[in-house]
C-alpha positions in Angstrom: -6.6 -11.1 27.2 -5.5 -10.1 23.8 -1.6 -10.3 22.9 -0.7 -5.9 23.4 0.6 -4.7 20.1 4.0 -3.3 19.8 2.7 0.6 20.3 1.1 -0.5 23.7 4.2 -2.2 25.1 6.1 0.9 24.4 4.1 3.3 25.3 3.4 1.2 28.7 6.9 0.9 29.6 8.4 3.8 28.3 6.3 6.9 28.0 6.4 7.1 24.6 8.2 6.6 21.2 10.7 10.1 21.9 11.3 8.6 25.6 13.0 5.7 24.1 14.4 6.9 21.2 16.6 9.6 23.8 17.6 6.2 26.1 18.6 4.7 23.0 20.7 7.5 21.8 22.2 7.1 24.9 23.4 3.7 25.0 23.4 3.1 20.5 26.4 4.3 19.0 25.7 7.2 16.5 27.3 7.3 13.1 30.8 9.4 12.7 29.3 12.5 12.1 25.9 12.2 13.7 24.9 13.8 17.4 22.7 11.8 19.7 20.7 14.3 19.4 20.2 13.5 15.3 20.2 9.7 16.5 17.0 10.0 18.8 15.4 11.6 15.9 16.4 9.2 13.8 15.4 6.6 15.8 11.9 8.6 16.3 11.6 7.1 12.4 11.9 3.5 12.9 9.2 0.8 13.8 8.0 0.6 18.0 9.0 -3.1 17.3 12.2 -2.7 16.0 12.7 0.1 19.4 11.7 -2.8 21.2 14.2 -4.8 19.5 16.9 -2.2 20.2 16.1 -2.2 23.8 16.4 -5.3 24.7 19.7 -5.9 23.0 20.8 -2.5 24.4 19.9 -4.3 27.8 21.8 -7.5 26.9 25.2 -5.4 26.1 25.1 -3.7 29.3 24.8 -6.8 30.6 27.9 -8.4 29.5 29.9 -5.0 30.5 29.2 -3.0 27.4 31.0 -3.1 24.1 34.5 -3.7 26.3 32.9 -6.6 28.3 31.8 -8.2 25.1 35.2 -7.6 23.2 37.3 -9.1 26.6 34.8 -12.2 26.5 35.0 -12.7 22.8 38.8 -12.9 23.1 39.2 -14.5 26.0 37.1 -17.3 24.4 39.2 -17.4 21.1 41.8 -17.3 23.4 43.4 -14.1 21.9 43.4 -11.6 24.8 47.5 -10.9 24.3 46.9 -10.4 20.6 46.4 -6.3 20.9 45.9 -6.3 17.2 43.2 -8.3 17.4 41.2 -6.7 20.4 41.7 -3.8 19.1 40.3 -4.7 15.5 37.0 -6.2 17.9 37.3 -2.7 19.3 37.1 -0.3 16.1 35.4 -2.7 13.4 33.0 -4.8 14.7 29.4 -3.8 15.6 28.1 -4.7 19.3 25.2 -6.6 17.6 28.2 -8.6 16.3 30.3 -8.5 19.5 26.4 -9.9 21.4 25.5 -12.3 18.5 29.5 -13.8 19.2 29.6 -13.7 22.6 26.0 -16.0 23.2 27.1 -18.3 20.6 30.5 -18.8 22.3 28.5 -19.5 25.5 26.3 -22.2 23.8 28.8 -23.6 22.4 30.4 -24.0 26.4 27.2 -25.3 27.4 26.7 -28.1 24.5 30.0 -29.4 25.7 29.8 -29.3 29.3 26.6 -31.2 28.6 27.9 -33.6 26.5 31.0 -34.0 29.3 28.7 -34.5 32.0 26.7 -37.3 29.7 29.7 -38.9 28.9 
């Protein structure tokens, strides 16, 4: 069977290119003055793979608890969850591919070294 190009995953899993732009616009944070409404059609402009792309990360965030998940995780791991200036500059300024990209990379970085504790 022939790999299924970007175009027939989505429209075999979602509908169609609107369907998941509008659960997208849902989950994605819009820009300061844009509606979600303006964000799904925004969305309806950008590549089925990079939708595809935006889904599963959207997935992966409301995995860890959403963007306040991530930001408790990546402090707790710096160990700066009493430093309120600091969650809350997680909070306002950083993105959640960011807070995601942080968060997995802290959790390699546990794994590695319980690895290399176990070896040892």
């Amino acid at each position: 069977m022939a790999k299924q190009t970007p175009l027939q995953i989505l429209n075999e899993k979602y509908g169609s290119k609107k369907e998941l732009a509008k659960q997208l616009s849902d989950v994605l944070e819009p820009l300061e003055d844009e509606s979600k409404d303006e964000l799904a059609e925004r969305l309806t402009l950008v590549s089925n793979a990079k939708l595809l792309h935006l889904k599963a990360l959207s997935d992966k965030v409301a995995a860890h608890g959403g963007r306040e998940g991530l930001v408790q995780k990546v402090a707790a791991a710096e160990n700066k969850t009493a430093d309120k200036d600091y969650v809350q500059a997680l909070t306002s300024k950083r993105t959640l591919g960011w807070l995601l990209d942080r968060v997995e990379s802290q959790e390699r970085r546990a794994r590695k070294a319980a690895k290399a504790a176990k070896s040892a």
